[in-house]
Structure formats: structure tokens, C-alpha cells
N, C-alpha and C positions, 0 to 999 in steps of 0.2 A: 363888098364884103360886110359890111355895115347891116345889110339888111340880113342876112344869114345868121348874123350875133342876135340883132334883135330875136328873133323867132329859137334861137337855142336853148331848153334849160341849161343855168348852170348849176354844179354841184351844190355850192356854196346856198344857193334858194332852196335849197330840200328840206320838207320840215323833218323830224328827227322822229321816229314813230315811240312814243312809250306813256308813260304813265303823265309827265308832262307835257306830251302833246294833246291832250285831253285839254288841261285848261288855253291852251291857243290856237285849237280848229276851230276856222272860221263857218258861221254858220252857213248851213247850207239852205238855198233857195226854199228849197221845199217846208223845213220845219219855222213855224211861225217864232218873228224875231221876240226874245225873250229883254225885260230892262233887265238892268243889270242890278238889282234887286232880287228880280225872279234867280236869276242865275246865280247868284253868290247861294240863296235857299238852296237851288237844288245841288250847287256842290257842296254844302254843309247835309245835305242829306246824303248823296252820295259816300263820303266819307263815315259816316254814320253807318251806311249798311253795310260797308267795307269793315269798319271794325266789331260790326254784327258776326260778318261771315270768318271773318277769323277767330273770333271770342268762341262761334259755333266749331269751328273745325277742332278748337282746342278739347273743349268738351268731347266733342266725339271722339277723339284720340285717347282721351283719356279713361275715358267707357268702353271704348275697344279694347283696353290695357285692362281695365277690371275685369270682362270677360276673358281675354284670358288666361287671367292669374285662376280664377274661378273654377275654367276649364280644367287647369294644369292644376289644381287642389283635388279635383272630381275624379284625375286619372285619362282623361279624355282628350286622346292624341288628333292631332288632326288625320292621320292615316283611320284613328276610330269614325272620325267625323263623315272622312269619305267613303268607308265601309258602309257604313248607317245611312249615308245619302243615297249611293249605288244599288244599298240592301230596297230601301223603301222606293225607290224610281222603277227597277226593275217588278216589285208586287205593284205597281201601278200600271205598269204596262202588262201584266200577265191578265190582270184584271179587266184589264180594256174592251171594251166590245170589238176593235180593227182586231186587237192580240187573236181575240175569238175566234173570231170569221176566218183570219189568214189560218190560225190552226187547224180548224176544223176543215179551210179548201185543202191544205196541205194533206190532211189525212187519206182525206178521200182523193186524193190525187196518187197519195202512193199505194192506197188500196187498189187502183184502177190499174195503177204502172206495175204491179205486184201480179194480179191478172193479167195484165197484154204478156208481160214477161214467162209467165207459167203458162199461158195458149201459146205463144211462139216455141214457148223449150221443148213442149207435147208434142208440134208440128213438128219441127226439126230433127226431133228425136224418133219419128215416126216416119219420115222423108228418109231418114239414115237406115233404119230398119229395112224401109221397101228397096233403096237403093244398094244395100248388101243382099237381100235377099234375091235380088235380079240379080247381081252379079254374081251369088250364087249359082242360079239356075244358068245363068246362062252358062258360066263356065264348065258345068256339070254337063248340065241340058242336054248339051252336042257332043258329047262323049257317048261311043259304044256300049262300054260297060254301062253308062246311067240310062242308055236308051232300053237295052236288054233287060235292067233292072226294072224299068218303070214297065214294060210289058209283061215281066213273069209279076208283078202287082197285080197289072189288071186283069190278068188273065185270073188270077188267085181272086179277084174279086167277083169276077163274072162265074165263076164257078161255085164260089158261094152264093152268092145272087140266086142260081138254080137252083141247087141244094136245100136253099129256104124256100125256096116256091113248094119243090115237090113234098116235103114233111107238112106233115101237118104242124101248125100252131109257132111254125117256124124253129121246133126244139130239132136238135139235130141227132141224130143216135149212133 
């Protein structure tokens, strides 16, 4: 069992990960060994930038708080802020050469669907027509009375037909 311990971490070896385990990881293979000279420099510069970047945040925070008082003196809500952004984002996309082009395919696309729609409604409408009209005739058609009918027509036609032959100039008298 002895050799199972060897090869185990234990807890107690873990180095502790934060702000102070910076100054005790050992260096690694790869970056070239530093005296300890070089390395006290660059942890006095490191601390250095460190209290740069906090001095800077300060600042910023503070400048962010002047803007805005500034804002909030001017009347200028952030709901105004995102109107104003929304307002000017959308005139840049209206403006756009893609806004363009899609526009303009769009148009002519519903000019074209505007046309297939009004030839199909003509055909359908004209399909309904001839198909009542057939079902007209037919129901008629084959009736006595309309067979009788449509003979004393053409008999009335073919008699006028003669009629206008034999006058002159086709006037009837």
C-alpha cells in the first residue's frame, strides 16, 4: 500500500489558487529562468499597473456619473436615448442598398402575385360561368317545352333569312 500513497495527491499539497499564488508558482519549463532581481522588477511593475487600472476604473466611473448628471440636467431619459438610437439604426437600414434591393424584389414580387391572383380569379370566374351555363343547357336542353322552343326560333330565323334574300336591300315592307 505504500506505493499507492506514494503516487496519490494529497489535499493538504494543493496550492491555493488567488492573488497570492502568483507570487509562489513555480516557473514553468518553458519561460526562461528569471534572477530574482528580474522578478522582484516585474512584480513591482505589475503592482504598478494594477494600481493604474484601478486609478483608471476610478476615473471612468466617475465620468460615467458626470454624463449622467449632464444627461439628467439636458432632460434626456434613457428610454429618449433608445428612441434616438432605434430612430437613427432603422434610417440606416432604410437607406441601405440590401434595404433597396429586398424592397424593390418584394414589390415586384407582389406585382407579379397581384397578376397570377387576378388571371387565376378571371379563369375561375369564367370556368363557373361556362360550368353554370352547361348546367343550364343541359337541364333545359332536354326538355320538350325548350326543344319546341329552340325550333319555333329557328324556324322564325330561317324565315327571316328568306324574307331578306327576296326584298331588295334587305329593307322589309
Amino acid at each position: 500500500m505504500e506505493q499507492a500513497d506514494q503516487g496519490a495527491v494529497r489535499p493538504d499539497s494543493i496550492t491555493e489558487v488567488g492573488e497570492d499564488a502568483v507570487m509562489s508558482v513555480a516557473v514553468s519549463p518553458s519561460v526562461p529562468t528569471l534572477t530574482e532581481e528580474e522578478q522582484e522588477e516585474l512584480r513591482e511593475e505589475l503592482l504598478r499597473v494594477e494600481d493604474e487600472v484601478v486609478t483608471l476604473s476610478q476615473v471612468l466611473a466617475a465620468k460615467e456619473k458626470q454624463v449622467a448628471d449632464i444627461k439628467r440636467k439636458l432632460g434626456i431619459t434613457p428610454l429618449n436615448e433608445l428612441k434616438q438610437n432605434i430612430s437613427k439604426s432603422w434610417q440606416e437600414v432604410t437607406t441601405s442598398t440590401a434595404y433597396k434591393k429586398t424592397s424593390e424584389g418584394f414589390s415586384v414580387a407582389g406585382q407579379k402575385a397581384t397578376a397570377a391572383f387576378t388571371s387565376m380569379g378571371s379563369a375561375i370566374s369564367r370556368k363557373f360561368e361556362d360550368v353554370r351555363l352547361q348546367s343550364i343547357s343541359n337541364s333545359f336542353g332536354n326538355t320538350p317545352t325548350f326543344k319546341s322552343f329552340e325550333e319555333k326560333v329557328e324556324t322564325l330565323k330561317v324565315k327571316d333569312e328568306k324574307r331578306s334574300q327576296d326584298e331588295p336591300d334587305g329593307i322589309s315592307g
